[in-house]
N, C-alpha and C positions, 0 to 999 in steps of 0.2 A: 637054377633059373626058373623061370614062370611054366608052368603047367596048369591047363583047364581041371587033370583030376586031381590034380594035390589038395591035401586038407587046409583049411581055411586056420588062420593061427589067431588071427582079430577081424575085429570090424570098423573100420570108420563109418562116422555119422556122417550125415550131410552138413556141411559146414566146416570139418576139421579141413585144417591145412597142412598138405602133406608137400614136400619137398623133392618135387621130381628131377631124378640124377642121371637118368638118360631112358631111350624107349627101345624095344626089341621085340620087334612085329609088332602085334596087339594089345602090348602091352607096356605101362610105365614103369620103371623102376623107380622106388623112390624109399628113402625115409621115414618109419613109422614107428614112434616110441623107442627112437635110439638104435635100429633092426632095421636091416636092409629087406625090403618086402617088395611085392608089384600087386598092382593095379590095371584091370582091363582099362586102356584107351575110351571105351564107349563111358562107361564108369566114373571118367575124369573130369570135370571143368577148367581148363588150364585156365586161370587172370595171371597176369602180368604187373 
């Protein structure tokens, strides 16, 4: 699961679109290059 110290594996740019598959606390879990990853919440832009 998502941890503030864990090492960082990638980076999204601003603009990529990531496929959020559900949230847990502060964080989104989502989809990134095929790999289940997370995302801080603040970090997010959710559109619709």
């Amino acid at each position: 699961g998502p941890s503030a110290g864990a090492a960082w594996l990638s980076t999204a740019a601003a603009g990529d679109r990531l496929l959020v598959q559900g949230q847990q606390d502060t964080w989104y879990q989502v989809q990134w290059q095929g790999q289940e990853a997370y995302i801080r919440t603040q970090d997010l832009l959710l559109v619709q």
